[in-house]
N, CA, C and O of each residue as an XYZ file, in Angstrom:
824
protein
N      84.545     97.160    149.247
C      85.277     95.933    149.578
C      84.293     94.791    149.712
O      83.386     94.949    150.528
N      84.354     93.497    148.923
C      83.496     92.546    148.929
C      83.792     92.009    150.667
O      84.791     92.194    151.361
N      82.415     91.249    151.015
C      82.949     90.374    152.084
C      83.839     89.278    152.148
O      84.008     88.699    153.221
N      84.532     88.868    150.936
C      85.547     87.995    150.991
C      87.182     88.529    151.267
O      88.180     87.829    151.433
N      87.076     89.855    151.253
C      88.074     90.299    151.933
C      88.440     90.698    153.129
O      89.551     90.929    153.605
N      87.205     90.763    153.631
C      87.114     91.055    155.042
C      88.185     90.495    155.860
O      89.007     89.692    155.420
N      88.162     90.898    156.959
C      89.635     90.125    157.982
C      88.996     90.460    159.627
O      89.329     91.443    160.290
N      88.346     89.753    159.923
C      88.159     89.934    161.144
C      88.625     89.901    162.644
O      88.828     88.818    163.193
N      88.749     90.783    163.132
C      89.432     90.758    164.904
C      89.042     89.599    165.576
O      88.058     88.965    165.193
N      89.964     89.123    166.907
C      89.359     88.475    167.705
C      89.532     89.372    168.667
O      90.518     90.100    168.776
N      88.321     89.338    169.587
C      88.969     90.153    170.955
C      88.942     91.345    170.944
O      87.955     91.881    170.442
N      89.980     92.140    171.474
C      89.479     93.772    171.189
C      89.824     94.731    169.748
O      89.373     95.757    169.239
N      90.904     93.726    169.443
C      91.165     93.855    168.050
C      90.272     93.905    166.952
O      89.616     92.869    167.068
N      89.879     94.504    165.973
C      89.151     94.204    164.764
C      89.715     94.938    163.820
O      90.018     96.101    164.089
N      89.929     94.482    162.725
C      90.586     95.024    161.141
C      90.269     94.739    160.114
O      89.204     94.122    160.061
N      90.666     94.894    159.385
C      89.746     94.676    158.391
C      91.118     94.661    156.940
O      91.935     95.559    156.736
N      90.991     93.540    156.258
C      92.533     94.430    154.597
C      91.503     95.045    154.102
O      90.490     94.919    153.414
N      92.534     96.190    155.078
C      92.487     97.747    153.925
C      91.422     97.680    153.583
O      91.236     96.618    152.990
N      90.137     98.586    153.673
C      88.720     98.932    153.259
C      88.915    100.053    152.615
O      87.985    100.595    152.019
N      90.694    100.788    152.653
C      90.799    102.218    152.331
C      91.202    102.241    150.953
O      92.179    101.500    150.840
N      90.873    102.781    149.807
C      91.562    102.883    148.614
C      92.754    103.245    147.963
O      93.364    102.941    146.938
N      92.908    104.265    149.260
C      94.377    104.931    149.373
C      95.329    104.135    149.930
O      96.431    104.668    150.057
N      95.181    102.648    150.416
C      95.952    101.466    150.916
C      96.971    100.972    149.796
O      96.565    100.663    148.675
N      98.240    100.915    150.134
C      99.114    100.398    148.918
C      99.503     98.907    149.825
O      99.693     98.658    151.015
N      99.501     98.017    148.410
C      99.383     96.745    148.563
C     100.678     96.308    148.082
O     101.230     97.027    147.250
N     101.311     95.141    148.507
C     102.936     95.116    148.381
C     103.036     93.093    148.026
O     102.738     92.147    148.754
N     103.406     93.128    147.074
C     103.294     91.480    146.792
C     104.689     90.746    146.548
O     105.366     91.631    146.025
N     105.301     89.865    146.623
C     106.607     89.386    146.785
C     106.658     88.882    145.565
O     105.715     88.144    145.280
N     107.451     89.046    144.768
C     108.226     88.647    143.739
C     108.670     87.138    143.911
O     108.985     86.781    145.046
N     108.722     86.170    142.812
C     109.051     84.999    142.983
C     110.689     85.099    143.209
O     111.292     86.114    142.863
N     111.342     84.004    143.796
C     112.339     84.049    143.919
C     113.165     82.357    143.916
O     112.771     81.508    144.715
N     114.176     82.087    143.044
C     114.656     80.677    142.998
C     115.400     80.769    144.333
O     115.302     81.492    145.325
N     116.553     79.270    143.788
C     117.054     78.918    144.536
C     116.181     77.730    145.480
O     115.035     77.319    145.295
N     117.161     77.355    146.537
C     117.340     76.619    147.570
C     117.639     76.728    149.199
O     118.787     77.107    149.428
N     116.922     76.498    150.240
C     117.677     76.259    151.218
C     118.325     75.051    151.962
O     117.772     74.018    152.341
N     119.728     75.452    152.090
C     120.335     73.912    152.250
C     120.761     73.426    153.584
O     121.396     72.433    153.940
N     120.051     74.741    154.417
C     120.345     74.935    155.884
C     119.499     74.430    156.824
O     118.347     74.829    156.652
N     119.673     73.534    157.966
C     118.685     72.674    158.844
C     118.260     73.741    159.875
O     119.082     73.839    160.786
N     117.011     74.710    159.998
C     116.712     75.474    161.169
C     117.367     74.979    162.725
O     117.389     73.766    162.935
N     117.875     75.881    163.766
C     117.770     75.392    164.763
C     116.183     76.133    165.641
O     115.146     76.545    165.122
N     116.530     76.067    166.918
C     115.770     76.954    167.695
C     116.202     77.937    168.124
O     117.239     77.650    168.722
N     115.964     79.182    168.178
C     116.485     80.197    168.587
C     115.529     81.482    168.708
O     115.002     82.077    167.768
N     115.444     81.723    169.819
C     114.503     82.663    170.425
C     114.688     84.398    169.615
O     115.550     85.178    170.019
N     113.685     84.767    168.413
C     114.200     86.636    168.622
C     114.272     87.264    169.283
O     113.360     87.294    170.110
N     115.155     88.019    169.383
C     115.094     89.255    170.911
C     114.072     90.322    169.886
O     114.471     90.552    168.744
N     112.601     91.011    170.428
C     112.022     91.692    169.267
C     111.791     92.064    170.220
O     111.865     91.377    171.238
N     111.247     93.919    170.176
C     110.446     94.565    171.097
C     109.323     94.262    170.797
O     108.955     93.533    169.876
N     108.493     95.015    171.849
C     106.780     94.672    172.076
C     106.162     94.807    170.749
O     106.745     95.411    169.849
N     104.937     94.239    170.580
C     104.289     93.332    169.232
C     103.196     92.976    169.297
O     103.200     91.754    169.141
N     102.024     93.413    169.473
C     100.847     92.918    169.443
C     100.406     92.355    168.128
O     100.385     93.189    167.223
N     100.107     91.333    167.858
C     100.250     90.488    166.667
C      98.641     89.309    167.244
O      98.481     88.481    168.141
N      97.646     89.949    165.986
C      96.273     88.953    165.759
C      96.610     88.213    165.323
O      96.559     88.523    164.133
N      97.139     86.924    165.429
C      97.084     85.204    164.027
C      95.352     84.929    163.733
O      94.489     84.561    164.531
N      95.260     85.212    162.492
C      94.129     84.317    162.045
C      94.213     83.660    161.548
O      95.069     83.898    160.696
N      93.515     82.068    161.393
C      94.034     81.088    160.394
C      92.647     80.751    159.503
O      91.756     80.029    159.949
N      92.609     81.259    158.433
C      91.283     81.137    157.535
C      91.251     79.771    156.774
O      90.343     79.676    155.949
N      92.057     78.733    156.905
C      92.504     77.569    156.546
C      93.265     76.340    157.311
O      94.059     76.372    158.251
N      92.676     75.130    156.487
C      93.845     74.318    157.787
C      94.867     74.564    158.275
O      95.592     75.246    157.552
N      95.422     74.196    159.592
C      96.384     74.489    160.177
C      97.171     73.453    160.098
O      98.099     73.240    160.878
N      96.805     72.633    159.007
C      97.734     71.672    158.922
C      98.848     72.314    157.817
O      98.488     72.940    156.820
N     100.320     72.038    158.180
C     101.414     72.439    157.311
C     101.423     74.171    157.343
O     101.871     74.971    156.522
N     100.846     74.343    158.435
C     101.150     75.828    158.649
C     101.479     76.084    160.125
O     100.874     75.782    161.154
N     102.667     76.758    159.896
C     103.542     77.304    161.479
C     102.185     77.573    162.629
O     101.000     77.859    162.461
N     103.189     77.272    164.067
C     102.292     77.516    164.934
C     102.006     78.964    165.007
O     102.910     79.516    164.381
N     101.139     79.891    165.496
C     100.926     80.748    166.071
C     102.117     81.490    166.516
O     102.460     82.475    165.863
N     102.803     81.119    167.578
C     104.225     81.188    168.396
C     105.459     81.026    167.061
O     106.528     81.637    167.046
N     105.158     80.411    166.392
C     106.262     80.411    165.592
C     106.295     82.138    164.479
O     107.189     82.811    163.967
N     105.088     82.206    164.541
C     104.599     82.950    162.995
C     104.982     84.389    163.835
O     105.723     85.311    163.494
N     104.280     84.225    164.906
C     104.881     85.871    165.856
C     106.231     86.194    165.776
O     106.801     87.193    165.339
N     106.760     84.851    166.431
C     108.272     85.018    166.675
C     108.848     85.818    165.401
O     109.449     86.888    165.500
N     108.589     85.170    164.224
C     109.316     85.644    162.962
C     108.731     87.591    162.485
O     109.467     88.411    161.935
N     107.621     87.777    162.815
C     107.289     89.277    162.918
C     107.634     89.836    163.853
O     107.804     91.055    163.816
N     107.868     89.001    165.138
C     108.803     90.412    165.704
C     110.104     90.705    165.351
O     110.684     91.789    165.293
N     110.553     89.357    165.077
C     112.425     89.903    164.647
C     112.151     90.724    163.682
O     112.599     91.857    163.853
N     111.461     90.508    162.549
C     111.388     91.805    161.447
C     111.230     92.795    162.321
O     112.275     93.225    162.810
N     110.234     93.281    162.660
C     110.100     94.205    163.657
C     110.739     95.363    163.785
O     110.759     96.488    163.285
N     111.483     94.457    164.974
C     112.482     94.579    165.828
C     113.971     95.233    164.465
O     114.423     96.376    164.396
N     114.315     94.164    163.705
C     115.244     94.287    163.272
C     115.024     96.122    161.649
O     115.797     96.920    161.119
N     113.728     95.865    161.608
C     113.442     97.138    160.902
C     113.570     98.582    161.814
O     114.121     99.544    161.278
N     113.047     98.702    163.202
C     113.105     99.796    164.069
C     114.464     99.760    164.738
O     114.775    100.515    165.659
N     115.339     98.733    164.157
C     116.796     98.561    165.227
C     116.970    100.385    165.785
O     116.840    100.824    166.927
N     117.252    101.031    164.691
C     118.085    102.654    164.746
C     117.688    103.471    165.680
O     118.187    104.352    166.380
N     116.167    102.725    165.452
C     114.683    104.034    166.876
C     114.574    103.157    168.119
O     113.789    103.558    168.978
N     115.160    102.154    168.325
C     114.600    101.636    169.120
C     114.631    102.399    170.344
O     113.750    102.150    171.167
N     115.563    103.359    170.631
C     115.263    103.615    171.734
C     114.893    104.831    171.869
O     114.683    105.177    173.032
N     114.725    105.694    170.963
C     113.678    106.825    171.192
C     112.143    106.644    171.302
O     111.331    107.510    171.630
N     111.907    105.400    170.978
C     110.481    104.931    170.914
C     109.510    105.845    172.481
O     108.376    106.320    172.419
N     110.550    105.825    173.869
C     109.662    106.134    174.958
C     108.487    105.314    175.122
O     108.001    104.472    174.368
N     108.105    105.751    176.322
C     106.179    104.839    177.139
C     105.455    105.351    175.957
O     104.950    106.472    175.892
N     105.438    104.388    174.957
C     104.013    104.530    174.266
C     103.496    103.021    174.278
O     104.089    102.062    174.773
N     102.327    103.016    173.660
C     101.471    101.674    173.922
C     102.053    100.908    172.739
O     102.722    101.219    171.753
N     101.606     99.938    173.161
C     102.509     98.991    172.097
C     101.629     98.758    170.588
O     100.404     98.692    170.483
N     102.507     98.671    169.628
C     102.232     98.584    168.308
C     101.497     97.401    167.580
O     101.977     96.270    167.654
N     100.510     97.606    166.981
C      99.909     95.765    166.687
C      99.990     95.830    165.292
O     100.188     96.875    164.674
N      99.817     94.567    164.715
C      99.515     94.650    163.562
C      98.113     92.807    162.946
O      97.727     92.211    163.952
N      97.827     92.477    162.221
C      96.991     91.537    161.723
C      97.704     90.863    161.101
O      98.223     91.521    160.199
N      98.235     89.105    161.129
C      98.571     88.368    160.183
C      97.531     87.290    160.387
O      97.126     86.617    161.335
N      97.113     87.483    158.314
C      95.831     86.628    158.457
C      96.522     85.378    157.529
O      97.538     85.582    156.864
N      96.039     84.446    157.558
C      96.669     82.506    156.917
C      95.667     82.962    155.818
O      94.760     83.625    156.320
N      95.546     82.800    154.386
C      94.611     82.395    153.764
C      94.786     81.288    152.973
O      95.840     80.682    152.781
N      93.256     80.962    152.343
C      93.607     80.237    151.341
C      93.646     80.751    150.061
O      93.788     81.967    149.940
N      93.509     79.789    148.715
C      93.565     80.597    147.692
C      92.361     81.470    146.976
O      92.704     82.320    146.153
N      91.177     81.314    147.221
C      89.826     82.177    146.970
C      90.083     83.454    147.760
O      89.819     84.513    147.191
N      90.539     83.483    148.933
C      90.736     84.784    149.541
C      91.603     85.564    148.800
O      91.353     86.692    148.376
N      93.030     84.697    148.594
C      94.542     85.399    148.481
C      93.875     85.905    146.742
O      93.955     87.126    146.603
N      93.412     85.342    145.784
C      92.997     85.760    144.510
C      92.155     86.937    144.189
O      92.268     87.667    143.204
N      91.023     87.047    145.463
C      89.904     87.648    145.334
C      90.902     88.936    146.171
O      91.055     89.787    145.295
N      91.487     89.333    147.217
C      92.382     90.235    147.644
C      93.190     90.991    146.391
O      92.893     92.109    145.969
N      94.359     90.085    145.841
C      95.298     90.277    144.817
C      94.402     90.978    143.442
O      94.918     91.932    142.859
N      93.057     90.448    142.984
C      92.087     91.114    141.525
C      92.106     92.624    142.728
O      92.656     93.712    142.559
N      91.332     92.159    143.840
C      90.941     94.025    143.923
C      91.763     95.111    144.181
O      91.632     96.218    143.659
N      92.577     94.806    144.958
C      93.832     95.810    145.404
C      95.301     95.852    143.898
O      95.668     96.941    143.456
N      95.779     94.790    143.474
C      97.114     94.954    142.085
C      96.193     94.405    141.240
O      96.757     93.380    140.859
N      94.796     94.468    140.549
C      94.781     93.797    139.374
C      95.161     92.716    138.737
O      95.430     92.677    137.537
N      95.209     91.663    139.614
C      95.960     90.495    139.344
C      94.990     89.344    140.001
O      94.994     89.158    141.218
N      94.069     88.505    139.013
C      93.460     88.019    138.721
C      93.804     86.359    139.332
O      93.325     85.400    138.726
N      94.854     86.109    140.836
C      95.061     85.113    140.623
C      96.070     85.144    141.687
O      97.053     85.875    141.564
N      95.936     84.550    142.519
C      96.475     83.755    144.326
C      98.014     84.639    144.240
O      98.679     84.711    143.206
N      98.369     85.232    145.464
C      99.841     85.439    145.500
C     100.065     85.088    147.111
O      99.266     84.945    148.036
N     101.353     85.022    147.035
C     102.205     84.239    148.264
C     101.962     85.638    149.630
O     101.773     85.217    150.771
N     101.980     86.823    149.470
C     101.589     87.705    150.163
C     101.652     88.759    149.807
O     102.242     89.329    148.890
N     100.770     89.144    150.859
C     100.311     90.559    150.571
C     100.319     91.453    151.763
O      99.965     90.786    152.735
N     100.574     92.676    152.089
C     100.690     93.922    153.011
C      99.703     94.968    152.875
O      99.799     95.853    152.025
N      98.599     94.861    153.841
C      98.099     96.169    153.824
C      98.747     97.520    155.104
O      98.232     97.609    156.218
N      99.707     98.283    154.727
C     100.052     99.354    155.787
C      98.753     99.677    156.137
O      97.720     99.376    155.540
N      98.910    100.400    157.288
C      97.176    100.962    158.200
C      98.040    102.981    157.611
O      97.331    103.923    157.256
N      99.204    103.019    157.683
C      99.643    104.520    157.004
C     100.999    104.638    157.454
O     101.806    103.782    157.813
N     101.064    105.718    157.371
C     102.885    106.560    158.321
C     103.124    105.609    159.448
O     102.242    105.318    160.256
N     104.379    105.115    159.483
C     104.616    104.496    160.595
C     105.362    105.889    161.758
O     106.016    106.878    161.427
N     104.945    105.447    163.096
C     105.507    106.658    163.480
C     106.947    106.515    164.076
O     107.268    105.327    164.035
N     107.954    107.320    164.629
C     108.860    107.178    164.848
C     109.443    106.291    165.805
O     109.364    106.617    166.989
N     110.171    104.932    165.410
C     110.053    103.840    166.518
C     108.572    102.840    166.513
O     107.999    102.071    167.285
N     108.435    103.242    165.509
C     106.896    102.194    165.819
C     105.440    102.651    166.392
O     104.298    102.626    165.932
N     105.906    102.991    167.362
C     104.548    104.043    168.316
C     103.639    102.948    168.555
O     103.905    101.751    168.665
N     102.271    103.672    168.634
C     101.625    102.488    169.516
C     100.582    102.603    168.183
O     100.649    101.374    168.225
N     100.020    102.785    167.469
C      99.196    102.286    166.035
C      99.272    101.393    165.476
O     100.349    100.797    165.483
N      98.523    101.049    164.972
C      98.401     99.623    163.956
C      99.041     99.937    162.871
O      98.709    100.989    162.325
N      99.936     99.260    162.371
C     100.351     98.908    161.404
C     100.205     98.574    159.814
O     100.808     98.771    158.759
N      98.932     97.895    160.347
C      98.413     97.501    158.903
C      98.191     95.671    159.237
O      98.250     95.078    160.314
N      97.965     95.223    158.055
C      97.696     93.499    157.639
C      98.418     92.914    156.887
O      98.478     93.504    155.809
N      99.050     91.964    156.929
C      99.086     90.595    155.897
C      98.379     89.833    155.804
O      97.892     89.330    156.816
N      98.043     89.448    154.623
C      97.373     88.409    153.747
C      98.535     87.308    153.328
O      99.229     87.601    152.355
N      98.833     85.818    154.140
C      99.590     85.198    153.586
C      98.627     83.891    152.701
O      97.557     83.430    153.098
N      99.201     83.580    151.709
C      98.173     82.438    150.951
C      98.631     81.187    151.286
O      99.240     80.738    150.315
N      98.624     80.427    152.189
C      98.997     78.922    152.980
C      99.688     78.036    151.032
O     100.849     77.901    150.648
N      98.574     77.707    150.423
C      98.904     77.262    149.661
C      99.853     77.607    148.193
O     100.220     76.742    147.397
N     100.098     78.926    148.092
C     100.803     79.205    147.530
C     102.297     79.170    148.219
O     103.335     78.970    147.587
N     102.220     79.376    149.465
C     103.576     79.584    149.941
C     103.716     77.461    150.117
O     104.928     77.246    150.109
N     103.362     76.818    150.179
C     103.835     75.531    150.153
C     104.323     74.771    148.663
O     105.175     73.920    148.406
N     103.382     75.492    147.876
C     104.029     74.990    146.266
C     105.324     75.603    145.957
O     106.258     74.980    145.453
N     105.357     77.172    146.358
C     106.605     77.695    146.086
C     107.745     77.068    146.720
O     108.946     76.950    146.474
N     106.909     76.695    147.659
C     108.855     75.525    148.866
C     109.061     74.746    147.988
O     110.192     74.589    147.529
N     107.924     74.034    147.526
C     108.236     72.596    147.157
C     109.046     72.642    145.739
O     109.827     71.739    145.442
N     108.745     74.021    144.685
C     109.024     73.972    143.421
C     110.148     74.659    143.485
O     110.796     74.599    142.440
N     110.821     75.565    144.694
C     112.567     76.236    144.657
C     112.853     75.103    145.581
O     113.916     75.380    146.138
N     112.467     74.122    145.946
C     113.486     73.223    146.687
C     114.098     73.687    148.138
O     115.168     73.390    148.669
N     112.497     74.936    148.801
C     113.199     75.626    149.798
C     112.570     74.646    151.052
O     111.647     73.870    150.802
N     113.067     74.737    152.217
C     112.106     74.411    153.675
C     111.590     75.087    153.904
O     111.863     76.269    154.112
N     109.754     74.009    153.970
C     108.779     75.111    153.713
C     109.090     75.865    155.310
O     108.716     77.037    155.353
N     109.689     75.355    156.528
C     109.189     76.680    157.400
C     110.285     77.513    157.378
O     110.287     78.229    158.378
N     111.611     77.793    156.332
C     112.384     78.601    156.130
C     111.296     79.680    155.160
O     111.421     80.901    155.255
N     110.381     79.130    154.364
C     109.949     80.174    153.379
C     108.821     80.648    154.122
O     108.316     81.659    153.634
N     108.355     80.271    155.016
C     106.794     80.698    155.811
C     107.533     81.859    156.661
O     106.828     82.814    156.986
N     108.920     81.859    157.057
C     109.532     82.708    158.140
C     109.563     84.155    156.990
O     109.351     85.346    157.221
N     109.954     83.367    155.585
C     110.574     84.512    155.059
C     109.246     85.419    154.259
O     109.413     86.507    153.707
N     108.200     84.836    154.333
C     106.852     85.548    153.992
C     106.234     86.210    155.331
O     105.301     87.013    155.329
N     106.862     85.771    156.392
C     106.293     86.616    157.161
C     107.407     87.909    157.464
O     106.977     89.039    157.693
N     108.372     87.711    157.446
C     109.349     88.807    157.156
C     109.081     89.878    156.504
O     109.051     91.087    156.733
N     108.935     89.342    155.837
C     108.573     90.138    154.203
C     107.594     91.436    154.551
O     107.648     92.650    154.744
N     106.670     90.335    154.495
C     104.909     91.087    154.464
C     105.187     92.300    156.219
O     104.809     93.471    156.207
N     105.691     91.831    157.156
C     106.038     93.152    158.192
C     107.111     94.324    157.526
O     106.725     95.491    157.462
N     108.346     93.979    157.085
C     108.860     95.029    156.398
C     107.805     95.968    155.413
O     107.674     97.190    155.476
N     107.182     95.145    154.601
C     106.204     96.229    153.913
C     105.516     97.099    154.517
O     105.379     98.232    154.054
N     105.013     96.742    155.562
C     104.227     97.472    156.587
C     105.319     98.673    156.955
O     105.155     99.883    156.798
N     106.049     98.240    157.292
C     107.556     99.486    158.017
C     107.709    100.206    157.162
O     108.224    101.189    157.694
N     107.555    100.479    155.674
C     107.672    101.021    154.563
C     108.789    100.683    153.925
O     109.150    101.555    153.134
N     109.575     99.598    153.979
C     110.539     98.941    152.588
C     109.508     98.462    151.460
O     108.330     98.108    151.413
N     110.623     98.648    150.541
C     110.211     98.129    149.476
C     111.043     97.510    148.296
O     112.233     97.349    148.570
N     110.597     97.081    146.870
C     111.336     96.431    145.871
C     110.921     96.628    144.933
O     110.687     95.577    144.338
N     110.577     97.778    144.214
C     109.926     98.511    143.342
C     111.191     99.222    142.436
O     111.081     99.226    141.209
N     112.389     99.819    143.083
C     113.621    100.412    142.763
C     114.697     98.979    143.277
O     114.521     98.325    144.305
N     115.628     98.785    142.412
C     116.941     98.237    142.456
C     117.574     98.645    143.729
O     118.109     97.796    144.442
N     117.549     99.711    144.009
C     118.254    100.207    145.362
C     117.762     99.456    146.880
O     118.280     98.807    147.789
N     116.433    100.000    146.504
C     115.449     99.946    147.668
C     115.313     98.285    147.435
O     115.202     97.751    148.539
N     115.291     97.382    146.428
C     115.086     96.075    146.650
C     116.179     94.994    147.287
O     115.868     93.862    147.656
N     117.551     95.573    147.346
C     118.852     95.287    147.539
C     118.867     95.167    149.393
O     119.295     94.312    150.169
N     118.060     96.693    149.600
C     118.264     96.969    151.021
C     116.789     96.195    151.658
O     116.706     95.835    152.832
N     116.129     96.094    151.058
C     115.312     95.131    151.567
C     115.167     93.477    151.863
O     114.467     92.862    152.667
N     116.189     93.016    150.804
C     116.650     91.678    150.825
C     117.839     91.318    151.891
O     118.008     90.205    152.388
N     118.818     92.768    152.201
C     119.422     92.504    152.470
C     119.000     92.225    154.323
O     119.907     91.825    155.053
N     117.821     92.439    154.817
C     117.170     93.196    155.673
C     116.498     91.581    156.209
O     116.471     91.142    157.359
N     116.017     90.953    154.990
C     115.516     89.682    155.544
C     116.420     88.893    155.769
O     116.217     88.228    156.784
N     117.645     88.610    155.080
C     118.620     87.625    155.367
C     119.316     87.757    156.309
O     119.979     86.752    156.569
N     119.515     88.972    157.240
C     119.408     88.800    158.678
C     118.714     88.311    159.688
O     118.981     87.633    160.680
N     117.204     89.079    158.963
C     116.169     88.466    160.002
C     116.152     86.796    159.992
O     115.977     86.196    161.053
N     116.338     86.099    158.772
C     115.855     84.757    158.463
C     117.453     84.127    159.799
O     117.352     83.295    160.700
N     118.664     84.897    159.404
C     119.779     84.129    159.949
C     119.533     84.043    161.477
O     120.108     83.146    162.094
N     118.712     84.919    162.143
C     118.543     85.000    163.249
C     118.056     83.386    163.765
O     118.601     82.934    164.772
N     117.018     82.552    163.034
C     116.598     81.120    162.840
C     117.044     80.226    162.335
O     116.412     79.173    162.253
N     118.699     80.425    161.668
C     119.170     79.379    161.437
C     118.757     79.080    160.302
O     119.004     77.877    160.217
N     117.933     79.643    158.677
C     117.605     79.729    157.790
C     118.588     80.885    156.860
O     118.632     82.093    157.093
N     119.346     80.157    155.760
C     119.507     80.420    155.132
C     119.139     81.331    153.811
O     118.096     80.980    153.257
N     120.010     82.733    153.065
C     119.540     83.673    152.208
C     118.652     82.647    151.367
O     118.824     81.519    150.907
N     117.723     83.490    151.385
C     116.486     83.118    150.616
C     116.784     83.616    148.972
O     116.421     83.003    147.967
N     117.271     84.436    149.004
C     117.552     84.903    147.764
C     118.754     84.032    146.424
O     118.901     84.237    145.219
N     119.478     82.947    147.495
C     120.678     82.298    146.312
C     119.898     81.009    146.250
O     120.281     80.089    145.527
C-alpha cells in the first residue's frame, strides 16, 4: 500500500484503507435525476457509533462533522434495525470516514478496482460483520469532496442531500449490501431512501 493511501487515526483510533488484499472495495454507480426536496432538521434515532471524521481537504462545502455522523448512524442503525436487540453489553462498534480529495480518491480507486481515476466513494469492510454490529471495526470510507460536489451540481441534486446519500451508501457497504446483482441493488436502494427520508431528502434514485 503506497503512503498516499494511508488513513490515519486520531486518538486511540488508528486505521488505515484496507492494507489487506483480501479487502473488497465497493464504489457507487452514477446516478441521475434531481432533488426537489428542501432538507429539514431532524435528529436520527441510531444506536451507538464510534465514528473517526477525517477531513484530508478543505472543509469548505463539506458537511460538518455532526452532520456526516448523524447520516452514518441512521444507516447504521437502519441496516441492524432486525438485530438490534440481540446485540447485548458489547462495546460499541466504530468505523473511519475519511473526506478526500481527488489525488487520494484516484490513487485509492487505480489500487484497490483498477480504475485509473477519482470516484465519489469508496468502502473498505475491516470483514464479517458480527451479529448486531458487535463491538469491531467495521471498516473505512473514502469519500472524494470533489467529486461528490460536481456530481450535485451536474444531476441538479442538493449537494448536502448527495453528501448524506454518499455517506449512506459507503456504511451500508461496510454492513455487507450491495449492487453488483439486480436483486441485491433494488434492496439496497431501497434501504437508502429511507435512510435519506429520515432528513427530509428526497429518493436519490428518480
Amino acid at each position: 500500500m503506497s503512503d498516499a493511501a494511508a488513513v490515519r487515526g486520531r486518538g486511540k483510533r488508528k486505521s488505515a484503507v484496507r492494507s489487506s488484499a483480501r479487502s473488497t472495495v465497493y464504489g457507487l454507480r452514477s446516478t441521475a435525476g434531481g432533488v426537489k426536496t428542501t432538507p429539514r432538521d431532524k435528529r436520527a434515532a441510531g444506536s451507538d457509533l464510534d465514528i473517526d471524521v477525517q477531513c484530508a481537504v478543505s472543509k469548505r462545502n463539506v458537511p460538518r462533522a455532526d452532520k456526516l455522523r448523524a447520516w452514518a448512524k441512521a444507516a447504521y442503525a437502519a441496516a441492524l434495525l432486525p438485530k438490534i436487540e440481540d446485540r447485548g453489553p458489547k462495546t460499541v462498534p466504530s468505523l473511519t470516514l475519511r473526506i478526500v480529495g481527488s489525488p487520494e480518491s484516484r490513487s485509492l480507486n487505480r489500487t484497490w478496482r483498477g480504475k485509473d481515476k477519482p470516484t465519489n466513494v469508496l468502502s473498505f469492510p475491516a470483514g464479517d460483520v458480527p451479529a448486531g454490529g458487535g463491538g469491531a471495526p467495521l471498516g473505512d470510507i473514502a469519500i472524494c469532496a470533489p467529486v461528490v460536489l460536481r456530481e450535485a451540481r451536474e444531476q441538479g441534486k442538493l449537494r448536502t442531500a448527495h453528501w448524506a446519500h454518499m455517506v449512506a451508501h459507503g456504511v451500508l457497504h461496510l454492513l455487507g449490501y450491495d449492487h453488483v446483482k439486480p436483486r441485491d441493488a433494488k434492496l439496497m436502494e431501497a434501504r437508502e431512501v429511507e435512510i435519506l427520508a429520515q432528513f427530509g431528502y428526497a429518493d436519490p434514485y428518480q
